[in-house]
N, C-alpha and C positions, 0 to 999 in steps of 0.2 A: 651502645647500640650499633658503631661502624662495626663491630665485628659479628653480630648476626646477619646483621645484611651482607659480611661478605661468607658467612657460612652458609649461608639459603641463595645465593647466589653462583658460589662456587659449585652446589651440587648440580647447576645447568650449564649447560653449553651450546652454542647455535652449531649446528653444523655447515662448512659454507654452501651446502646448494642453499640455502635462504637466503644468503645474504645480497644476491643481486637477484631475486625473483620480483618481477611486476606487483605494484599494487593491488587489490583485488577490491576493483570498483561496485557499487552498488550495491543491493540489497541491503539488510540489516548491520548497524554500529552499536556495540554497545560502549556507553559510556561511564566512565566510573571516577573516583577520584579519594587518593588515603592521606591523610595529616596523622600525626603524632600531638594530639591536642592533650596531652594527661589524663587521660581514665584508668589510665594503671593506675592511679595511688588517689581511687577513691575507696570509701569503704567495701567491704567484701557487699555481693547484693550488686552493687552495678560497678564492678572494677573490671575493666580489660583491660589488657595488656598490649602494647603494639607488637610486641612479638608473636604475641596469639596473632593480633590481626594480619602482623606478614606472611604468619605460616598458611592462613584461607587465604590471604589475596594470592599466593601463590598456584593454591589448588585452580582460584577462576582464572590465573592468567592461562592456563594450559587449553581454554577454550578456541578451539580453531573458528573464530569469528573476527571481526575486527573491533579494534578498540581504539577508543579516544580516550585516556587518561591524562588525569592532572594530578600535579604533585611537584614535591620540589626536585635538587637537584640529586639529591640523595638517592629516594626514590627511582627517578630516571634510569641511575645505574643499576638499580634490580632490577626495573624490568623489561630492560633491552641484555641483558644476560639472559630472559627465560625466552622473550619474545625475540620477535624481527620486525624489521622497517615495514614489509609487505602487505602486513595487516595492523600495525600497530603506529599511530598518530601519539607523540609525547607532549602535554601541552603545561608548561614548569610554571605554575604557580604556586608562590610561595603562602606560608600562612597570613603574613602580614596584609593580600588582599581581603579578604574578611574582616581585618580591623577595619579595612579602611573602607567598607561597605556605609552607603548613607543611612543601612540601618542598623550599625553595631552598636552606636552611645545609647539606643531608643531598646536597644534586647539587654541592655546590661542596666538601665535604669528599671523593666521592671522584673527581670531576674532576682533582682535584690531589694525589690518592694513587697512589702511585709502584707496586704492586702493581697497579694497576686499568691505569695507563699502558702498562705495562711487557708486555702481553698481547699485542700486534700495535706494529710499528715505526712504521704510519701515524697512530696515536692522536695521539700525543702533540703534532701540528699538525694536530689536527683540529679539525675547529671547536666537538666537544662541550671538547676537554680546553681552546680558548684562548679560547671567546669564554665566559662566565658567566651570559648571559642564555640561551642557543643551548640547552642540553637542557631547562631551564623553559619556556622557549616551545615546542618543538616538545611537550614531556611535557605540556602543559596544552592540546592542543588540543582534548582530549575534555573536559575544564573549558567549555572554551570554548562546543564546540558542546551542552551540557547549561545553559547559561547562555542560550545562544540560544532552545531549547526553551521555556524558563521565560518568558523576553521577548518571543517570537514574536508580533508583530502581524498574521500572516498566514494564523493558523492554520492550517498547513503539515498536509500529510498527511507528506510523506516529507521529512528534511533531511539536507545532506551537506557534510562538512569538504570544501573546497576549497584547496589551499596559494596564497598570493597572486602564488609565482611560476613555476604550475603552466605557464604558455603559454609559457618557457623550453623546455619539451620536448614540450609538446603542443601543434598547430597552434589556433588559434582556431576557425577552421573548422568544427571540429568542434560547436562551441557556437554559435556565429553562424549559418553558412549550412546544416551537416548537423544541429543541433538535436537533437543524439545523449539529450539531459537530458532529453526529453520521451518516450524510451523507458526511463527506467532505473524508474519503480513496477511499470511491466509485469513486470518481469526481476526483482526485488528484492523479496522478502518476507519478510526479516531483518532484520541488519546488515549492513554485506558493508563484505569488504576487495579489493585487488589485489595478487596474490602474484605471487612469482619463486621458482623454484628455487634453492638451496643448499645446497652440500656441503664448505661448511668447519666444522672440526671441532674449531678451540679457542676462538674469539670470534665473536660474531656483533654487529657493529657498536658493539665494544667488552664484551657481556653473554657471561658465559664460558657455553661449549654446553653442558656436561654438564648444569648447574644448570637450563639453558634446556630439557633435555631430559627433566628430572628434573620440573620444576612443567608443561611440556607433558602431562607422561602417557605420552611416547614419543619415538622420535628425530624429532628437528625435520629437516625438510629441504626445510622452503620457509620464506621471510619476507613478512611482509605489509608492503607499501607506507605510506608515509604522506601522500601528496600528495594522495589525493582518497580517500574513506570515509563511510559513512554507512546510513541506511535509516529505517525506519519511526517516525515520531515518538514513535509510544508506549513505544519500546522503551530509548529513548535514557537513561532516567534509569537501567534496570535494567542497561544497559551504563557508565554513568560509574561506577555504585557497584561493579560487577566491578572496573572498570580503576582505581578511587581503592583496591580492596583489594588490588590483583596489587601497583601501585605500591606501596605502602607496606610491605608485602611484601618486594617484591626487593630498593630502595633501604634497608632496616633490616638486610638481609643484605649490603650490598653490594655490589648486583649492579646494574649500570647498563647498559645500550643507549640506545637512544631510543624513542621510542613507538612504531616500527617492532617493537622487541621484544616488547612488551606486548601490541601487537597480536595478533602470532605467536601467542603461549602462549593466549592467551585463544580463538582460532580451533581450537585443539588440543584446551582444556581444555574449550569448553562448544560442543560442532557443533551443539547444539538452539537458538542462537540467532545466531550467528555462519555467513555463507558466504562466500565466496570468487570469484574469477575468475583465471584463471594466465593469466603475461604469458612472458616466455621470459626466460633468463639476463641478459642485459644488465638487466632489470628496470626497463625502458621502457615507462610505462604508457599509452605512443599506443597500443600495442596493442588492452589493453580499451579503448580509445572506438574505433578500426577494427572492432575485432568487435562493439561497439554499434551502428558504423552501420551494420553488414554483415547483423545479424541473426545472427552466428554466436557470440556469447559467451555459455561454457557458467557454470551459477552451481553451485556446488559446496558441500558440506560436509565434515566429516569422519569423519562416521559411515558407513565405507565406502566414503568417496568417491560419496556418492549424487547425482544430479545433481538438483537442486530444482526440483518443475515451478510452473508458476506460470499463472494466467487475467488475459491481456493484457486488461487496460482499458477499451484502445481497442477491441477487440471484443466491445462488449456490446452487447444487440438490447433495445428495450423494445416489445412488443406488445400492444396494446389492440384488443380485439372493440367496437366502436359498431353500436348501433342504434338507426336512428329518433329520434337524440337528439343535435344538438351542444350542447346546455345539458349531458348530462351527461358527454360530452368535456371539453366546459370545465372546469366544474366539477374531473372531475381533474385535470387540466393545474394547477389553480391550487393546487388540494392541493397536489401533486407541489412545484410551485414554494416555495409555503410551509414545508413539512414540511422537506422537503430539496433543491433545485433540481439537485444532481447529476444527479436521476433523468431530469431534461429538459435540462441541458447537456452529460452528458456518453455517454449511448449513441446508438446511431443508431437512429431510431424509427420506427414503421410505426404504422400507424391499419388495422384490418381495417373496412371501413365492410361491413356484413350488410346496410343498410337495405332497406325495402322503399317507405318514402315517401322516392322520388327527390326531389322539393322541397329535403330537408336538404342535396342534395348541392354545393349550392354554399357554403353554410356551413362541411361537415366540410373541402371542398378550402381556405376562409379560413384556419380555424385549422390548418390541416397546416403552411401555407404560411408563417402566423405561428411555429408551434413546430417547424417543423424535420421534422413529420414525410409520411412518405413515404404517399401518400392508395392504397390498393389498396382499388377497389370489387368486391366481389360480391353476388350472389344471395343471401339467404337463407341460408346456412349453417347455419346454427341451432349454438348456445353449443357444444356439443362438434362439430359439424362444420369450424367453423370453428377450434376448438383444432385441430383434427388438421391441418387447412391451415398454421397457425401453422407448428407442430413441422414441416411438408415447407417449408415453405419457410426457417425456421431451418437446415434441413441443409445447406441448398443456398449458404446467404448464405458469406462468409467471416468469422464467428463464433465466440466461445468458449462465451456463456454469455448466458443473456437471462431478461428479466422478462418477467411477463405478468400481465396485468388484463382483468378487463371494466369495462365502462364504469360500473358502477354500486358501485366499490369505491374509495371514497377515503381518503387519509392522512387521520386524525383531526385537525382543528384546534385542538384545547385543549390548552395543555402544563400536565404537572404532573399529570396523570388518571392514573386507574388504570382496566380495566377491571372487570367484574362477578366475576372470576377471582383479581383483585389483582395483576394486571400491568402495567405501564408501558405509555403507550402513546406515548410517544413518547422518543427517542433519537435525538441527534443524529450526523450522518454516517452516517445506516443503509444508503445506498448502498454506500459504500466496505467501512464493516466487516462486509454479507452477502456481498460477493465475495470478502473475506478468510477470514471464515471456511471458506465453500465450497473457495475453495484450501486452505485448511490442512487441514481433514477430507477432504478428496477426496470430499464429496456430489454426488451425482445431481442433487440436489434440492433446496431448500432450502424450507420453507414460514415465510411471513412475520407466520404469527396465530395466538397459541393461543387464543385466543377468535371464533368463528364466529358466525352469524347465529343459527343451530340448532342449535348446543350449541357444544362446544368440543373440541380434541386430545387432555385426559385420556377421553373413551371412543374406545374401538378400534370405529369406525361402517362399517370393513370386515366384520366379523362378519355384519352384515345382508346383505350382498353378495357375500362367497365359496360357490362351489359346496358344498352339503353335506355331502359326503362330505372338503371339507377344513376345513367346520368341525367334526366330529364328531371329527378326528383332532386338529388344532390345538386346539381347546378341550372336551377331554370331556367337562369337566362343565356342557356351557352349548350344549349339542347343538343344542337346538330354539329357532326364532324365536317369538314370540308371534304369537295368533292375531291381532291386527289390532294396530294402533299401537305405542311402543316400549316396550324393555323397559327399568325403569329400575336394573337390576343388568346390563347389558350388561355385557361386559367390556372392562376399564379397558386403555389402553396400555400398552405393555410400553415402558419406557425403560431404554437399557443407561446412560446416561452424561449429565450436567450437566457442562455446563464453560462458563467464559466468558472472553469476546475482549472486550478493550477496555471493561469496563463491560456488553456486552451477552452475555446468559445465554442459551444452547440448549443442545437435547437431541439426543439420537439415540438409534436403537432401530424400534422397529415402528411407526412415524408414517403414517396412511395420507394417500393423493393425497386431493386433491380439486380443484374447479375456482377455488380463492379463490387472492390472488396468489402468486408463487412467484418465486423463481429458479432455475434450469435450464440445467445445464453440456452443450455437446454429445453429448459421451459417454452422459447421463442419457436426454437427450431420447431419445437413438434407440431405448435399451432402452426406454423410456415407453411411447414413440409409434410405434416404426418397426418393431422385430423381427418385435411383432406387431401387425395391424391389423384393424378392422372393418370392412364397410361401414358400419354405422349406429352408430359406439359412445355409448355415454353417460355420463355421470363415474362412474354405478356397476359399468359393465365394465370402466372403466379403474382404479378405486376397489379390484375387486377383484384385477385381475391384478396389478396393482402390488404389491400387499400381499403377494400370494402368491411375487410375485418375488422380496422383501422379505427376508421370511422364508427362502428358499433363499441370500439374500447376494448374489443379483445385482444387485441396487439398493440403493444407500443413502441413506437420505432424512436429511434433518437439518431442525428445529423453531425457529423462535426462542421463546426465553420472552417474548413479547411481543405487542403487539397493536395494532400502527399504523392498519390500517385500517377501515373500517367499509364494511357493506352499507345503500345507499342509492338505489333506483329513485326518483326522485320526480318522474323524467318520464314519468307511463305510457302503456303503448300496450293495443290492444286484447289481449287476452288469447289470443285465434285466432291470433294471429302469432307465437305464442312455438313454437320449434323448440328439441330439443333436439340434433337430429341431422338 
C-alpha cells in the first residue's frame, strides 16, 4: 500500500508561494476523516478497495476550501503532498481510538448477535455485521466532527462532515468548478441533514422501525444521509451531546443502524434545531449539491414541514452618508477593519458622498477605490435625505439586508469596556451573529447600540414625537410634554423579551428608530421608508411613524444589549451646512 500512496502522491506538488501564505480564517471547514478498515476483501457487492478510496479522497482534497482531517500518519503524508498548511488542519488519529471508544465492546456485541442479524437476509454480509471497525467509525463521525470544532485553527463560522469517499457519487465539479460550498451558510441556519424517502417497515439499516418510530415521536418515513452533514459552528457541541445521548440510548437497548439512524430520530425528535433537504429514493445525494447549484434546494424541518427562510450573506449592502470629510470615512473604514473586518470584506458597499467641498472628491473616489466601495456623489442631501435615497436605492439593488452609518459613528477601539449603561462594547464576529439573529427573529430592524450620544434605548424618545392624540391614548398617564427641555420620568421602553445568540444579548418590544447604525432587512426597509414617504422627513417623523407602526405589529424592531459604537465628529465643518432634510 506504501507504494501507491507514494504513486498518488508523487503526481502532486506544492508550489512554494503556498507554503508560507496566511491561514484563511472563517467562513466554512469541511471535515473529513479516511481509515484503511478492510472492505477490500469483503465479498464482491459491498468490497472497496482503499485504493479506490485514495484515488476520490484525492479528487475532494483538490477543493479550495479548508479542511480539518484525521487520519493516521501515513495518511498525513498524502495529504500535505496535494494540500498546504493555509487551508488545511491535520489532525493524526490513529485507528486504535475507535477501539477504545466507550461504545466499541457494546457495537461488536450486537454485530454478532444472531437476533439483531437475523432482521433482514442482507445484514449478515454487510459491512456493519463483518467488518468491526465499520459502525464505530461511521457512529463516531459526529465525535469526530465536535473534535474538530474544539481544534479548529480556522475559526470557522459553519463546519461540515464530508465522507472521504463522497466523489464516488458525487461529481467533483461540483466543489471545484460550481463551488456549490460557498452557497450553503446562505441556505443553512441549523444543523442540516440530507434525506431520502422510506417505507420499509421492519429494519431500517439494520435498527428495528417500531422502536425507530417509537424514540422519533412518530412514523419515520424518511432517513437522513450520512455522507455529508453539518451547520453552524456554535451549535455543534449541543448536537454531539444529543447524538452521544440518543447513541447510548439505543445501543444499551440494543438497537443499532448506523449514524444514518441516529440522524433520522434526532431530525424527528428536536425540528428547533435540526433541518433537512430531500433527495429522491435511490437516496443519491448529487441531488442536493444540483439543487445547490441550481438555487432550487428547499431546507426544511419538522415542525410541519415548515420551509426555513434564511438572509443570504452574499446579499448584504453596507451604507455610509460622508460629508466634507475623508479623515472621517477613514477613520471608519479602519474601525470597521479592527473591530470586525467582515463589515468591509464581506457586503457590497456604497459611500453616499453629500459633500459640498468638492476638493474632497478625489480622496473619497481614493478610498472607495482602495475598500471596495462603490463612490455615488450627490448634492447636499442632508442626514435624513439622504437616508431616504439609501432605502430607494437599497430596494432597487439585488439585496436582502444592509447596514447603515454615517460617517461620524465608529466601532469602539478598546476591548474589554463597558459602556456608561454597563454593556459590553465589544463582541466578536458581530457581523455575522446580527444577521443571524435578524434571520432567526424575523426583524425589520435591527439597532446596534443601547447606549446613544443623548441618552440611551431604556427611554421610549418616541413619546416626544408622536402625534398627541396617540400619546394621550398610548400613555395616559404621561399625556403632556414639558414646557421646554426633557422630561426626566419620560417613559421608559417597553421590552417584550431578552434572549441571547451566541454570547450576544437583545431585546425586542417597542424600540424606537433612529438615525445611529442599524441593520435592515428588505422587507423592514420598505415599511420604514417606502409605504410611506415625506418630502422633507426627519429622524423624528420617521422616529414617530415607526413607533407607531411598531405598536400596531407592522414593524418589528430588535436592540442589541450592546454598545460597539461611538459618536465622533471631530472633523467639523461650518455649522450653515448642516441639513437635515
Amino acid at each position: 500500500m506504501v507504494n501507491f500512496f507514494d504513486k498518488l502522491k508523487n503526481s502532486y506538488s506544492l508550489s512554494d508561494e503556498f507554503n508560507n501564505t496566511e491561514i484563511n480564517n472563517g467562513g466554512l471547514t469541511l471535515v473529513t476523516g479516511l481509515w484503511d478498515i478492510g472492505r477490500g476483501d469483503l465479498q464482491e457487492g459491498w468490497s472497496r478497495s482503499f485504493p479506490h478510496y485514495l484515488e476520490k479522497f484525492k479528487q475532494l482534497l483538490e477543493v479550495d476550501v479548508n479542511m480539518i482531517i484525521f487520519g493516521d500518519e501515513e495518511l498525513k503524508d498524502f495529504v500535505f503532498n496535494i494540500r498546504n498548511n493555509n487551508n488545511t488542519q491535520f489532525i493524526v488519529r490513529e485507528l486504535s481510538w475507535f477501539k477504545n471508544s466507550g461504545f466499541y465492546h457494546k457495537i461488536q456485541t450486537i454485530r454478532k448477535d444472531s437476533q439483531w442479524l437475523s432482521q433482514s437476509g442482507w445484514l449478515s454480509n454487510s459491512t456493519q455485521a463483518k467488518l468491526p471497525l465499520y459502525n464505530p467509525l461511521v457512529m463516531g463521525k459526529v465525535f469526530l466532527l465536535n473534535d474538530a470544532k474544539i481544534l479548529d485553527k480556522f475559526d470557522s463560522d459553519y463546519m461540515f462532515w464530508i465522507d472521504a469517499g463522497l466523489t464516488n457519487t458525487v461529481h467533483p465539479g461540483y466543489f471545484t468548478h460550481d463551488k456549490i460550498l460557498d452557497k450553503l451558510p446562505n441556505k443553512v441556519s441549523n444543523f442540516h441533514f440530507i434525506s431520502f424517502p422510506y417505507d420499509g417497515k421492519v429494519e431500517i439499516h439494520g435498527f428495528e422501525y417500531q422502536p425507530m418510530c417509537e424514540l422519533s415521536g412518530q412514523e419515520v418515513d424518511m432517513v437522513c444521509r450520512g455522507g455529508f452533514f453539518g451547520g453552524k459552528k456554535e451549535i455543534i457541541s449541543e448536537v454531539n451531546k444529543l447524538y452521544y445521548s440518543l447513541m447510548d440510548e439505543t445501543l444499551s437497548r440494543n438497537l443499532m443502524g448506523t449514524e444514518e439512524s441516529l440522524f433520522t430520530i434526532l431530525t424527528y425528535k428536536y425540528p428547533e434545531l435540526f433541518t433537512y433537504s430531500k433527495i429522491e429514493s435511490n437516496g443519491l445525494v448529487s441531488k442536493f449539491f444540483e439543487d445547490l447549484k441550481n438555487d432550487t434546494v428547499v431546507i426544511e424541518n419538522k415542525n410541519n414541514n415548515v420551509i426555513v427562510d434564511s438572509i443570504d450573506t452574499t446579499k448584504v449592502g453596507l451604507y455610509v452618508i460622508g460629508f466634507n470629510s475623508p479623515k472621517q470615512f477613514r477613520t471608519l473604514i479602519k474601525s470597521m477593519i479592527q473591530y470586525d473586518n467582515d463589515f468591509i470584506d464581506k457586503p457590497k458597499k456604497y459611500l453616499l458622498d453629500n459633500s459640498t467641498d468638492l476638493s474632497t472628491t478625489p480622496e473619497y473616489i481614493k478610498l472607495c477605490d482602495e475598500y471596495g466601495f462603490e463612490h455615488i456623489k450627490k448634492e447636499n442631501l442632508g442626514i435624513c435625505g439622504g437616508r431616504q435615497w439609501i432605502a430607494e436605492h437599497f430596494d432597487n439593488e439585488d439585496l436582502e439586508s444592509m447596514f447603515f452609518f454615517e460617517d461620524d459613528m465608529f466601532f469602539y477601539p478598546n476591548k474589554n469596556e463597558v459602556c456608561k449603561n454597563g454593556f459590553n462594547r465589544d463582541i466578536p464576529k458581530l457581523y455575522s451573529k446580527s444577521l443571524s439573529i435578524v434571520k432567526k427573529e424575523n426583524f425589520d430592524f435591527l439597532k446596534l447600540n443601547y447606549t446613544e450620544f443623548f441618552g440611551d434605548n431604556g427611554t421610549q424618545w418616541s413619546w416626544y414625537n408622536v402625534p398627541q392624540n396617540f400619546r394621550e391614548s398610548h400613555w395616559p398617564n404621561k399625556r403632556r410634554l414639558p414646557e421646554r427641555g426633557l422630561d426626566p420620568n419620560s417613559p421608559r421602553t417597553n421590552f417584550n423579551n431578552i434572549k441571547t445568540y451566541d454570547g450576544l444579548s437583545y431585546a425586542d418590544g417597542e424600540i424606537y428608530y433612529c438615525n445611529w447604525p442599524q441593520l435592515v432587512t428588505k422587507k423592514g426597509n420598505k415599511k420604514m421608508f417606502l409605504t410611506e414617504k415625506w418630502n422633507n422627513p426627519y429622524e423624528q417623523t420617521w422616529m414617530s411613524y415607526i413607533y407607531q407602526e411598531t405598536v400596531k405589529n407592522n414593524i418589528k424592531p430588535g436592540l442589541l444589549l450592546l454598545t460597539p459604537t461611538e459618536h465622533d465628529r471631530f472633523d467639523h465643518y461650518d455649522k450653515n451646512l448642516r441639513k437635515e432634510s
